[in-house]
Predicted model as a PDB file, atoms N, CA, C, CB and O in Angstrom, pLDDT in the B-factor column:
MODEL        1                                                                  
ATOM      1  N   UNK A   1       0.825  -1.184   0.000  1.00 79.00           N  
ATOM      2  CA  UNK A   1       0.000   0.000   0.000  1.00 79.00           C  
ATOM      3  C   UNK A   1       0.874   1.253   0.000  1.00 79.00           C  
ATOM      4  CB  UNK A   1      -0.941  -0.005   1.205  1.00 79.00           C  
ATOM      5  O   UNK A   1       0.626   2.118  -0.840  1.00 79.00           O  
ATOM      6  N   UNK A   2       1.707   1.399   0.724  1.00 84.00           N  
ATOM      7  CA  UNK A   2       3.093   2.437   0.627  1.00 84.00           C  
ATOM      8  C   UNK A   2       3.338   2.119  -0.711  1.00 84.00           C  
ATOM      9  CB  UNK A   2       4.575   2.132   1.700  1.00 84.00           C  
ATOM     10  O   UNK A   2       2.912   3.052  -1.391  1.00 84.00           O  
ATOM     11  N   UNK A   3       3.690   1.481  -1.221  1.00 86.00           N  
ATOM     12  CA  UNK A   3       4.387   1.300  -2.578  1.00 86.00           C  
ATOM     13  C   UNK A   3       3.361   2.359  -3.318  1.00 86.00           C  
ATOM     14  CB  UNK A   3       4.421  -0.487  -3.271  1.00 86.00           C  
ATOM     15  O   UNK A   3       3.565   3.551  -3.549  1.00 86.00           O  
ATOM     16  N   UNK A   4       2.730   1.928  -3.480  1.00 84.00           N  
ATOM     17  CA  UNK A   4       1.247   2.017  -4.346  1.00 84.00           C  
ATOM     18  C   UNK A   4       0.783   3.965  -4.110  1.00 84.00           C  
ATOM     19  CB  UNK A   4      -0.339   0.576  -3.306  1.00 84.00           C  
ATOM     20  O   UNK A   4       0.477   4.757  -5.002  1.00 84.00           O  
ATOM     21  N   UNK A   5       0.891   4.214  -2.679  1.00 86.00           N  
ATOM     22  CA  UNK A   5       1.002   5.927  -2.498  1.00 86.00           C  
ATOM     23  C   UNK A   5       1.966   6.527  -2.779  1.00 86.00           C  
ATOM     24  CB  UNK A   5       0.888   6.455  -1.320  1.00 86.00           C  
ATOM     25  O   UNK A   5       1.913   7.748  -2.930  1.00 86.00           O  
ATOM     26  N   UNK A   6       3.171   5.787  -2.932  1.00 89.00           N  
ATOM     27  CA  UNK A   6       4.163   6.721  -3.247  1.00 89.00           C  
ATOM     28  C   UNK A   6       4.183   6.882  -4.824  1.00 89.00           C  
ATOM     29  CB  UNK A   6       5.544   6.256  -2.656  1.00 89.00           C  
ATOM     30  O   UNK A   6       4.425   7.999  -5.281  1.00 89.00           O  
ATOM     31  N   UNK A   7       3.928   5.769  -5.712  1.00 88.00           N  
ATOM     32  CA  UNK A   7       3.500   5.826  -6.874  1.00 88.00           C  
ATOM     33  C   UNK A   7       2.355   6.738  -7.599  1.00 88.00           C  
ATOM     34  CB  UNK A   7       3.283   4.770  -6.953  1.00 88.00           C  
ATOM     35  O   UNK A   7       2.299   7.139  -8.762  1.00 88.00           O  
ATOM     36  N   UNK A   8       1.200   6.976  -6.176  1.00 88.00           N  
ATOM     37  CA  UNK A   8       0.500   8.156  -6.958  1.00 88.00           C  
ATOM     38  C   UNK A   8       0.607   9.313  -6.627  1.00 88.00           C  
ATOM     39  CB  UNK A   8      -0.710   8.115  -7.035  1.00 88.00           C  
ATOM     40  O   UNK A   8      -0.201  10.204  -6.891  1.00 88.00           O  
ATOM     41  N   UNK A   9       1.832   9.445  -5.885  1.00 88.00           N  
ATOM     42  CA  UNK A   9       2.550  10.919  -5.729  1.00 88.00           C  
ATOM     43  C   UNK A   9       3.190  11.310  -7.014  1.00 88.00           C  
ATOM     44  CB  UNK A   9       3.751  10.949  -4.560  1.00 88.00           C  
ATOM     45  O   UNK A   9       3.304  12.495  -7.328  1.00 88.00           O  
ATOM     46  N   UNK A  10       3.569  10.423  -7.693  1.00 89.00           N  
ATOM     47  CA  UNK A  10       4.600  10.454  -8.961  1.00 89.00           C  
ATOM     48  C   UNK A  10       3.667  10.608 -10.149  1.00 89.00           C  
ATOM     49  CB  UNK A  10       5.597   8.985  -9.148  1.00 89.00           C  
ATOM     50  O   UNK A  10       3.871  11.243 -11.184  1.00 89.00           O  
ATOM     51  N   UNK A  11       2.915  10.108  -9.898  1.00 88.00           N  
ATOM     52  CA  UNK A  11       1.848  10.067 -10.761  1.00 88.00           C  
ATOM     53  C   UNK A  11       0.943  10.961 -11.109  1.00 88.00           C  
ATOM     54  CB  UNK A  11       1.274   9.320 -10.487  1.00 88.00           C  
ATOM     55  O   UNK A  11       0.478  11.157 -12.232  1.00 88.00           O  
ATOM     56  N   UNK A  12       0.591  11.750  -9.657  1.00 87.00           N  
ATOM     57  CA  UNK A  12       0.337  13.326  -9.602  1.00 87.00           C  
ATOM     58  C   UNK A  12       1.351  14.231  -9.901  1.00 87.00           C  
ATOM     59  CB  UNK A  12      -0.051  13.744  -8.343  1.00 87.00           C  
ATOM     60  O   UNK A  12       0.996  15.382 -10.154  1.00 87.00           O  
ATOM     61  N   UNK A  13       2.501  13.967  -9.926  1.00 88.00           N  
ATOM     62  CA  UNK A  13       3.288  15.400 -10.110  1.00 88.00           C  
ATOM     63  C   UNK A  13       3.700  15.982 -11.278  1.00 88.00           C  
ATOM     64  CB  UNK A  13       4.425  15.406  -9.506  1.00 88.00           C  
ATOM     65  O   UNK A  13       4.607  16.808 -11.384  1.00 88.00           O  
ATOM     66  N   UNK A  14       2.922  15.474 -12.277  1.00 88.00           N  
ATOM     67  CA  UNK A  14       2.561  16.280 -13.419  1.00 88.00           C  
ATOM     68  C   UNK A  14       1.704  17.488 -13.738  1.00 88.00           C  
ATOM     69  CB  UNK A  14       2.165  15.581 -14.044  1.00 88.00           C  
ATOM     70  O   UNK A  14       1.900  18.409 -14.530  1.00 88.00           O  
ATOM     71  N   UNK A  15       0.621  17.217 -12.842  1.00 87.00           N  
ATOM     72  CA  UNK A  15       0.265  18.074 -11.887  1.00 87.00           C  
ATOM     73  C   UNK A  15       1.284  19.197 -11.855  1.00 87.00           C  
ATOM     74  CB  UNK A  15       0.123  17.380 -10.621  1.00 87.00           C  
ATOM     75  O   UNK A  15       1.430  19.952 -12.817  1.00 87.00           O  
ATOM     76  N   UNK A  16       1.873  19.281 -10.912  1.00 90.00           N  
ATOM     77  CA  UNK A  16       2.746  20.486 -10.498  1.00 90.00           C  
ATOM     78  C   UNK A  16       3.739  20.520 -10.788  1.00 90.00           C  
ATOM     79  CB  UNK A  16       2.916  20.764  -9.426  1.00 90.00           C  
ATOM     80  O   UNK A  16       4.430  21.153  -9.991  1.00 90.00           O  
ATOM     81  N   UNK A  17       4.402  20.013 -11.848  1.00 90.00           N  
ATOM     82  CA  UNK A  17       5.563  20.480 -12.407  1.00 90.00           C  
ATOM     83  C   UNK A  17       5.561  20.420 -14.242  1.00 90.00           C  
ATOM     84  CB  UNK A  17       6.743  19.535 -11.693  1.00 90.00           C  
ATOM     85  O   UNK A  17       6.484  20.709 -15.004  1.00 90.00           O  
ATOM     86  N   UNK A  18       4.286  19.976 -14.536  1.00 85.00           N  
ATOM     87  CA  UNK A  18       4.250  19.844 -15.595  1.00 85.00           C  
ATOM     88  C   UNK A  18       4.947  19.038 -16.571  1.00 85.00           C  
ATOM     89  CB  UNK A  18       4.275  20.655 -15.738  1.00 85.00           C  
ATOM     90  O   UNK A  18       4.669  19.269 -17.748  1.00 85.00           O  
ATOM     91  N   UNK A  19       5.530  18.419 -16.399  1.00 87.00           N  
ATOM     92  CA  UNK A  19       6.780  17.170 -16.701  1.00 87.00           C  
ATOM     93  C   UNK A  19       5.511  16.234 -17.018  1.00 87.00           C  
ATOM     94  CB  UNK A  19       8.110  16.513 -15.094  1.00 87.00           C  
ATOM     95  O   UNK A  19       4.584  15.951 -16.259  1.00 87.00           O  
ATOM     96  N   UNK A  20       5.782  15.717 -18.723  1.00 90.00           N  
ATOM     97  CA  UNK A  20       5.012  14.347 -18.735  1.00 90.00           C  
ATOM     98  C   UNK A  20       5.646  13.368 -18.379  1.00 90.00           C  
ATOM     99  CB  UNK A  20       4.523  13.942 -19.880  1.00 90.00           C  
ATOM    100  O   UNK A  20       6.850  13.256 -18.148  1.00 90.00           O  
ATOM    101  N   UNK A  21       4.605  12.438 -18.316  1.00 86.00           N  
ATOM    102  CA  UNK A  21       5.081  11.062 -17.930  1.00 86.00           C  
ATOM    103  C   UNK A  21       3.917   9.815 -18.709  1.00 86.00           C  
ATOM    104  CB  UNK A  21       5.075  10.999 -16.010  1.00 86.00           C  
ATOM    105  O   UNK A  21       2.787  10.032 -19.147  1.00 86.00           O  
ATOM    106  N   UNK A  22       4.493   8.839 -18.679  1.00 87.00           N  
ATOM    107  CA  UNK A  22       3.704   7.430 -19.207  1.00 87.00           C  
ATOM    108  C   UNK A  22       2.822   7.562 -18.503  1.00 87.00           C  
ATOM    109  CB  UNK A  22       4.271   5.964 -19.104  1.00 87.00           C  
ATOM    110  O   UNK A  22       2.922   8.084 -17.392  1.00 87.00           O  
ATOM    111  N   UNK A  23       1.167   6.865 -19.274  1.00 84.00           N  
ATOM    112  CA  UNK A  23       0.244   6.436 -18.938  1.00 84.00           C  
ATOM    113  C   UNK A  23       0.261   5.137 -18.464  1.00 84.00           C  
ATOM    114  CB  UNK A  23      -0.425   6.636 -19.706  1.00 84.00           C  
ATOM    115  O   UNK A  23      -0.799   4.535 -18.291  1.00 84.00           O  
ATOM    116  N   UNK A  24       1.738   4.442 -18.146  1.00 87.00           N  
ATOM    117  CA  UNK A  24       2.342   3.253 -17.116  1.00 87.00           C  
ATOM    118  C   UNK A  24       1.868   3.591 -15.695  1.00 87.00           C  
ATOM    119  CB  UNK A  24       4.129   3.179 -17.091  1.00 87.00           C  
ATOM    120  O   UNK A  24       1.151   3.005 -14.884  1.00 87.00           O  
ATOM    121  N   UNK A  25       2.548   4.773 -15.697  1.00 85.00           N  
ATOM    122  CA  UNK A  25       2.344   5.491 -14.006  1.00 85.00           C  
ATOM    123  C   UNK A  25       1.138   5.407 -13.409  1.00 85.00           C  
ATOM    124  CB  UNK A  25       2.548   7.061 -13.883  1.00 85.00           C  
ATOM    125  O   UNK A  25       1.076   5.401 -12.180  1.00 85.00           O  
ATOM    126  N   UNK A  26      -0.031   5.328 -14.215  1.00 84.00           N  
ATOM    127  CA  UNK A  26      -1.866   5.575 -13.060  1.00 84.00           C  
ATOM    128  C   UNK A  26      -2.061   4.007 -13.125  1.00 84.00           C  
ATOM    129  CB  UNK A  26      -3.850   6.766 -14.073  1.00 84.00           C  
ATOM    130  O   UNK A  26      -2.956   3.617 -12.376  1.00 84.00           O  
ATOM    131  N   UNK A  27      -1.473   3.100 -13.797  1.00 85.00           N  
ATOM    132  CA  UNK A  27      -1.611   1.463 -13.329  1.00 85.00           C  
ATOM    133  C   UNK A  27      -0.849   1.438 -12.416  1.00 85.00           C  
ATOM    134  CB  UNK A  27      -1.236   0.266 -14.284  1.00 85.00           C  
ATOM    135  O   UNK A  27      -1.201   0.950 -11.342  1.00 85.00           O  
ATOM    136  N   UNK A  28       0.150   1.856 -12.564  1.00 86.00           N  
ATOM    137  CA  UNK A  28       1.081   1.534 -11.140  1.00 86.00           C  
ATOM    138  C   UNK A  28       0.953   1.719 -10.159  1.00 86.00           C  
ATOM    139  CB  UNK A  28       2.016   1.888 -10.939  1.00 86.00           C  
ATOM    140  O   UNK A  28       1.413   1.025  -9.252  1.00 86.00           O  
ATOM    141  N   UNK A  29      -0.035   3.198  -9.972  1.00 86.00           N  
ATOM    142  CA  UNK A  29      -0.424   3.910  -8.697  1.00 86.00           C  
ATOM    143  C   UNK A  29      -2.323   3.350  -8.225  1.00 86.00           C  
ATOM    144  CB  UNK A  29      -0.230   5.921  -9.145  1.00 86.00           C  
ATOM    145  O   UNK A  29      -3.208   3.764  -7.475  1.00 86.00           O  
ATOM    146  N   UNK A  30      -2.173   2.435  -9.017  1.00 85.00           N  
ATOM    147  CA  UNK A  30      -3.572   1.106  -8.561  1.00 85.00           C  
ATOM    148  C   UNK A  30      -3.039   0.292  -7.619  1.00 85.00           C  
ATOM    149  CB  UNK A  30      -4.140  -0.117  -9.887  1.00 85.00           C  
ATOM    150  O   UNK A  30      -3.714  -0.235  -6.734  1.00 85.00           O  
ATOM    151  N   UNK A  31      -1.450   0.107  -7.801  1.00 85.00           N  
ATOM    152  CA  UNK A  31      -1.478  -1.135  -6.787  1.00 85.00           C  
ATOM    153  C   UNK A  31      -1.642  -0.413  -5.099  1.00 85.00           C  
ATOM    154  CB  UNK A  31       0.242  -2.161  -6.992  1.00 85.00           C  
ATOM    155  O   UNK A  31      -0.984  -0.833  -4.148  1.00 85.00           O  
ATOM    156  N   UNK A  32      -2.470   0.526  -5.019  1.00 86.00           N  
ATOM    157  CA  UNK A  32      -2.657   1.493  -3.640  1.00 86.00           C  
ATOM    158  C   UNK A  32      -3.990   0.841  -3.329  1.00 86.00           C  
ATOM    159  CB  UNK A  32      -2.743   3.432  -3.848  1.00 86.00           C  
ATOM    160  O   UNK A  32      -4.360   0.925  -2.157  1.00 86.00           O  
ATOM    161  N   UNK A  33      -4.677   0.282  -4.086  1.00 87.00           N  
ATOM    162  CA  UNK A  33      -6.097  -0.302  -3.942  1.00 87.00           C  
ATOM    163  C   UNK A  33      -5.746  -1.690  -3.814  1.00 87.00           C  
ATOM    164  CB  UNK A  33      -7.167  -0.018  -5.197  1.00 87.00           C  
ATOM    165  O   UNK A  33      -6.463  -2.039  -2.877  1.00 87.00           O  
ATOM    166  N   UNK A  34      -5.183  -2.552  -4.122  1.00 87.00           N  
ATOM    167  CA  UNK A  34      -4.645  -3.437  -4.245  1.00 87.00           C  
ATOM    168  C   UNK A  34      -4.127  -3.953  -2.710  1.00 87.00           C  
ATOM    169  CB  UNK A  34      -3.790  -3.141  -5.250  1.00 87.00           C  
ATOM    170  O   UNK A  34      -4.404  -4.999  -2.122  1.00 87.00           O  
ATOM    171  N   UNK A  35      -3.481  -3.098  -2.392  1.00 86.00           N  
ATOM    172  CA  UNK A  35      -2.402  -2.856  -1.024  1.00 86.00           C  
ATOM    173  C   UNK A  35      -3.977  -2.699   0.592  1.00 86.00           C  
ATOM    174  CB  UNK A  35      -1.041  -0.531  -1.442  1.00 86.00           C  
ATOM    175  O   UNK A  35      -4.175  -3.271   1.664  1.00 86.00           O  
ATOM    176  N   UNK A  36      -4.695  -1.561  -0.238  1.00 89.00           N  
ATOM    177  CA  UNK A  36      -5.453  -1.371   0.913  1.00 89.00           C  
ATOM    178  C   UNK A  36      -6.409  -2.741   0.760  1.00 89.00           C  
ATOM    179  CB  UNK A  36      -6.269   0.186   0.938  1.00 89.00           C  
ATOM    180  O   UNK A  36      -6.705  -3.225   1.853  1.00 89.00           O  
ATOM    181  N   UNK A  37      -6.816  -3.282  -0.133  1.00 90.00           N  
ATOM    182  CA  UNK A  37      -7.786  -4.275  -0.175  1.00 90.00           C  
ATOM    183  C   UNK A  37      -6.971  -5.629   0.624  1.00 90.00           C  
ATOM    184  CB  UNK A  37      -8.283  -4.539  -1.870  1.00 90.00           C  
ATOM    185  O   UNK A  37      -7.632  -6.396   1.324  1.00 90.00           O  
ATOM    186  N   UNK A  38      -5.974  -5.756   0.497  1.00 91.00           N  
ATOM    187  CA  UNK A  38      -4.698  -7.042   1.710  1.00 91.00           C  
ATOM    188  C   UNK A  38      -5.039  -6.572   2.524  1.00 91.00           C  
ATOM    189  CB  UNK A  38      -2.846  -7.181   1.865  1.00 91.00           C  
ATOM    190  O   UNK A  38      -5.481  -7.391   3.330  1.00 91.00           O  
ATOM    191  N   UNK A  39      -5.100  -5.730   2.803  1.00 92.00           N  
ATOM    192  CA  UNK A  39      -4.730  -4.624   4.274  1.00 92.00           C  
ATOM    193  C   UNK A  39      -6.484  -5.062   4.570  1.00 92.00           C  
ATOM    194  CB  UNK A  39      -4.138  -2.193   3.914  1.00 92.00           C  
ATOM    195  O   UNK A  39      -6.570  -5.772   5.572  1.00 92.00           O  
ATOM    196  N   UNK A  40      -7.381  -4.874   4.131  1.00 95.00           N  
ATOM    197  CA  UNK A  40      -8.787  -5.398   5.006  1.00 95.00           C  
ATOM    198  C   UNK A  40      -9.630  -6.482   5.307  1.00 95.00           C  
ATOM    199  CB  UNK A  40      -9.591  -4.926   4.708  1.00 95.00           C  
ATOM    200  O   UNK A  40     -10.572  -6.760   6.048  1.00 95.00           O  
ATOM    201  N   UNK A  41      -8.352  -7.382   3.751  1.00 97.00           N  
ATOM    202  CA  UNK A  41      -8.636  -9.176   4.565  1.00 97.00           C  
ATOM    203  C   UNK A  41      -8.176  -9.114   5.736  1.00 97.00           C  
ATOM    204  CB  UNK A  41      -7.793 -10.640   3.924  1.00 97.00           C  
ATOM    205  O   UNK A  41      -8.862  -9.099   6.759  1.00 97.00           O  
ATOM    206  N   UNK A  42      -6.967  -9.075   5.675  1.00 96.00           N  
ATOM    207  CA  UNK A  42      -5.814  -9.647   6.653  1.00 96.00           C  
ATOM    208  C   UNK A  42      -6.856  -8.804   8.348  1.00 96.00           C  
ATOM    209  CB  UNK A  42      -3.549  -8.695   6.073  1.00 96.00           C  
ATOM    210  O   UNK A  42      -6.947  -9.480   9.373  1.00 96.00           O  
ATOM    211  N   UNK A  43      -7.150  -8.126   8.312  1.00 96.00           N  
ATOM    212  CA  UNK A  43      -7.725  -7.536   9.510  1.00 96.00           C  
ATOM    213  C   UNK A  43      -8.890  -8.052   9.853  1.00 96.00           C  
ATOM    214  CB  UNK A  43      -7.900  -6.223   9.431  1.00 96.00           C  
ATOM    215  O   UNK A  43      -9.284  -8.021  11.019  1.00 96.00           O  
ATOM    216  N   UNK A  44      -9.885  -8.828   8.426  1.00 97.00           N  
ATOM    217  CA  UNK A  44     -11.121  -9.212   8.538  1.00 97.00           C  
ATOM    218  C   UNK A  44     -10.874 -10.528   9.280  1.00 97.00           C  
ATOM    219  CB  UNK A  44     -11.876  -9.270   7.196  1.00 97.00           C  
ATOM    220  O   UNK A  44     -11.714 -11.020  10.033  1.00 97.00           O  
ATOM    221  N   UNK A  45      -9.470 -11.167   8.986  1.00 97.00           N  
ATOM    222  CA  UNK A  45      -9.178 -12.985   9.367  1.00 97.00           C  
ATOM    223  C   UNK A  45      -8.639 -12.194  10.406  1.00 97.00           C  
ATOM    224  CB  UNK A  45      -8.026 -14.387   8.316  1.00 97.00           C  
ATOM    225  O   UNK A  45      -9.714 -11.822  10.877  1.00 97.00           O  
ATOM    226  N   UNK A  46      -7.822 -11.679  11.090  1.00 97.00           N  
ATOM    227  CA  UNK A  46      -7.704 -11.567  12.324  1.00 97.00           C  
ATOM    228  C   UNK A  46      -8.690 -11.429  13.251  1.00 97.00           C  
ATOM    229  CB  UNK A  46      -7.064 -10.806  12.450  1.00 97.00           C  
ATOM    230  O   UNK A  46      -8.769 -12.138  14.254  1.00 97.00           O  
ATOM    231  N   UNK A  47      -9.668 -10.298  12.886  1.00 97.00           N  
ATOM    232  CA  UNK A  47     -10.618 -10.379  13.586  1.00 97.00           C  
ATOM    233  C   UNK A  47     -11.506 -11.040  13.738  1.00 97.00           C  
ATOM    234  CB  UNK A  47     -10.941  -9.788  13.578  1.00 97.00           C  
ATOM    235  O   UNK A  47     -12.226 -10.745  14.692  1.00 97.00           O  
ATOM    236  N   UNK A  48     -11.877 -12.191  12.928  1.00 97.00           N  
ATOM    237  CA  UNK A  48     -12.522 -13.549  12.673  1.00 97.00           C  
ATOM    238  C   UNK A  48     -11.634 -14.477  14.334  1.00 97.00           C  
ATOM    239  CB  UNK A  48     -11.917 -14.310  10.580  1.00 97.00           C  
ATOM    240  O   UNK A  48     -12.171 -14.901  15.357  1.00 97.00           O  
ATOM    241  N   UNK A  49     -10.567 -14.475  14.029  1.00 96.00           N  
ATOM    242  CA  UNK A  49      -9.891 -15.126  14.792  1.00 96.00           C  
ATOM    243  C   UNK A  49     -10.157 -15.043  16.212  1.00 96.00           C  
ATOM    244  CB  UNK A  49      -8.787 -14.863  14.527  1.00 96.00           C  
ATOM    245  O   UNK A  49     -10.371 -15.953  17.013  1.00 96.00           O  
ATOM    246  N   UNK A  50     -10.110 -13.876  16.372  1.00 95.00           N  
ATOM    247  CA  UNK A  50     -10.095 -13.228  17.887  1.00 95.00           C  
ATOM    248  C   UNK A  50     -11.429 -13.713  18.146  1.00 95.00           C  
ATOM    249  CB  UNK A  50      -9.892 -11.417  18.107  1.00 95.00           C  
ATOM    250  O   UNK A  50     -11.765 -14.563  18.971  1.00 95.00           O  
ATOM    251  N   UNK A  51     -12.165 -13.046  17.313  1.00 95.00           N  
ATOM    252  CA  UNK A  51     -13.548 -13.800  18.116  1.00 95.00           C  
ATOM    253  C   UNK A  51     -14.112 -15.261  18.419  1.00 95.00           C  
ATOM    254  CB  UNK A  51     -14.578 -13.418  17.479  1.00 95.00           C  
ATOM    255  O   UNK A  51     -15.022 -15.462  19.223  1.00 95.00           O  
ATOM    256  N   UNK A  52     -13.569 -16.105  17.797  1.00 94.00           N  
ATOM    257  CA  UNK A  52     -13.371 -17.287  18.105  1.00 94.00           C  
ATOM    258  C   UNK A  52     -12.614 -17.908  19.102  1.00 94.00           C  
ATOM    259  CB  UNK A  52     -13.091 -17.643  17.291  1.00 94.00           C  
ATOM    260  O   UNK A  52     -12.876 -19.038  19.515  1.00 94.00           O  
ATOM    261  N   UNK A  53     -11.394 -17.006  19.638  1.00 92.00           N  
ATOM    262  CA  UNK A  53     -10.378 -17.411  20.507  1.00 92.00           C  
ATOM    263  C   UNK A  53     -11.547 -16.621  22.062  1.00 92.00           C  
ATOM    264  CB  UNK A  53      -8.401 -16.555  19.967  1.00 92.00           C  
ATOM    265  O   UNK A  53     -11.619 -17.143  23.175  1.00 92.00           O  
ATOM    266  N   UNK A  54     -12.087 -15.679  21.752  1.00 92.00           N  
ATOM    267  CA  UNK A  54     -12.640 -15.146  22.863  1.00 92.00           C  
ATOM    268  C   UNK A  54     -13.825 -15.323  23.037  1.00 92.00           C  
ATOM    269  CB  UNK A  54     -12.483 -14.035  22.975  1.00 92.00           C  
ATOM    270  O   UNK A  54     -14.462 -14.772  23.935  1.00 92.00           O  
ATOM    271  N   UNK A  55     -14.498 -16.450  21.855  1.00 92.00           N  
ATOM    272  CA  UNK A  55     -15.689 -17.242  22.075  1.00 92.00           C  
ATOM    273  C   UNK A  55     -15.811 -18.419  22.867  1.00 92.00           C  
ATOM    274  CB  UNK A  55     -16.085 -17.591  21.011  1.00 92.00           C  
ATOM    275  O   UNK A  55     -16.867 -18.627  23.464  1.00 92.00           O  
ATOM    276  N   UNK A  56     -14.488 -19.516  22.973  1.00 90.00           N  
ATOM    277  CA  UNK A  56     -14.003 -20.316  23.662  1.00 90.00           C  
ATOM    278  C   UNK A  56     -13.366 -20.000  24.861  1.00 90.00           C  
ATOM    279  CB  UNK A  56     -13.387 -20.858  23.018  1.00 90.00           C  
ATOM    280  O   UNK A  56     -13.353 -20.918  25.681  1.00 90.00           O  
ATOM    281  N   UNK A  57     -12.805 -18.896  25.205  1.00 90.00           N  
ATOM    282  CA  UNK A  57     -12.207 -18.629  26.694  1.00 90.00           C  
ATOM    283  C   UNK A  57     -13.854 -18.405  27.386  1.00 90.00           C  
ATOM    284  CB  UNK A  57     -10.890 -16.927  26.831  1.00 90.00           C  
ATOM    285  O   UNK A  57     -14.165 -19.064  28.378  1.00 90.00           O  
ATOM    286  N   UNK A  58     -14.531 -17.732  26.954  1.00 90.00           N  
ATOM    287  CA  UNK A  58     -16.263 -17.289  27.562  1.00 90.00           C  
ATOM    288  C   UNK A  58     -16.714 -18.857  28.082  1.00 90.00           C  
ATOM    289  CB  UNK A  58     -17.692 -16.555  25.927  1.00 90.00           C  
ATOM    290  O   UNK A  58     -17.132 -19.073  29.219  1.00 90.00           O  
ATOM    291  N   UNK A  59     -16.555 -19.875  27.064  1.00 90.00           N  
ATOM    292  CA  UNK A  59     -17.391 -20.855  27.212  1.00 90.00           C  
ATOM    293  C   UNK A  59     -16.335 -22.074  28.057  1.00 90.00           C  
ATOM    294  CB  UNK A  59     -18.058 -21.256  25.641  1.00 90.00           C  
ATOM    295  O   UNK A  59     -16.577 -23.252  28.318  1.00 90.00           O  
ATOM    296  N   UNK A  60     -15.428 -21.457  28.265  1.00 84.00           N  
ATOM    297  CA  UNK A  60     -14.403 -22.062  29.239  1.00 84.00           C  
ATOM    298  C   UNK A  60     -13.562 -23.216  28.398  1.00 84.00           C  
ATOM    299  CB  UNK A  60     -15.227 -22.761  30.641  1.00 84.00           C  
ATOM    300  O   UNK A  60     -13.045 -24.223  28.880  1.00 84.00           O  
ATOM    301  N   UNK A  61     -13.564 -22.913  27.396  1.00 80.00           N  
ATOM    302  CA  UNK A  61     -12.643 -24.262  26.727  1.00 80.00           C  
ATOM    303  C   UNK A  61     -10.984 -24.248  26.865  1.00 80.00           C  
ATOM    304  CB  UNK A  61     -12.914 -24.314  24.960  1.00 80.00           C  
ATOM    305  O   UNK A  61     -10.149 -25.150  26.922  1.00 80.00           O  
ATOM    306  N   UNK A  62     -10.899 -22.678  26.896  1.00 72.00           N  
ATOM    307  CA  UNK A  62      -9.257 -22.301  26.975  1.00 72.00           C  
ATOM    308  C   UNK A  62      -9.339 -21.446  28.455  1.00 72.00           C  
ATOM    309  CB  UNK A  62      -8.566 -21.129  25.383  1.00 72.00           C  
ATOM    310  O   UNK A  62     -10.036 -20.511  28.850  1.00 72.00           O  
ATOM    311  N   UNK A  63      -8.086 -22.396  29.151  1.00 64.00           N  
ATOM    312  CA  UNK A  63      -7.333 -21.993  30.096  1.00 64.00           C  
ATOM    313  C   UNK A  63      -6.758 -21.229  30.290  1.00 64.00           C  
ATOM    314  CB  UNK A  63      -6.840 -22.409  30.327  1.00 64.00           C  
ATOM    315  O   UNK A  63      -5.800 -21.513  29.571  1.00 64.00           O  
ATOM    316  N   UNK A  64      -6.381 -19.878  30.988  1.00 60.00           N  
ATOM    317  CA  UNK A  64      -5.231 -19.332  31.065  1.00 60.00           C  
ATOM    318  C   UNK A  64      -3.977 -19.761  31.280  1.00 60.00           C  
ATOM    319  CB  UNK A  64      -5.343 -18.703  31.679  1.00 60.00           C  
ATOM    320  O   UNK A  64      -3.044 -18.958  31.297  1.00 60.00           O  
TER     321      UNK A  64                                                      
ENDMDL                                                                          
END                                                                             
């Protein structure tokens, strides 16, 4: 996801300096969606997890 923002910094700064650049650059600066979409599995299975680990301590299956 860093990758992917720093890419649409570059990607914007045609924008403000007027310097062209390849129409390579706004695919490249996708992999920011890409990055954030990992980024809300990975949090969705963690948090899947937890609640299962703290569904079984409730119902007394896990010990401290």
């Amino acid at each position: 996801m860093v990758l992917g923002l720093l890419l649409s910094v570059i990607a914007l700064t045609p924008l403000v300096t007027g310097v062209q650049l390849s129409s390579l650059w706004w695919w490249l600066a996708m992999t920011t969606g890409v990055g954030f979409g990992m980024l809300l599995i990975g949090l969705r299975l963690a948090a899947r997890n937890r609640s299962k680990l703290v569904r079984k301590h409730l119902q007394g299956e896990i010990d401290e």
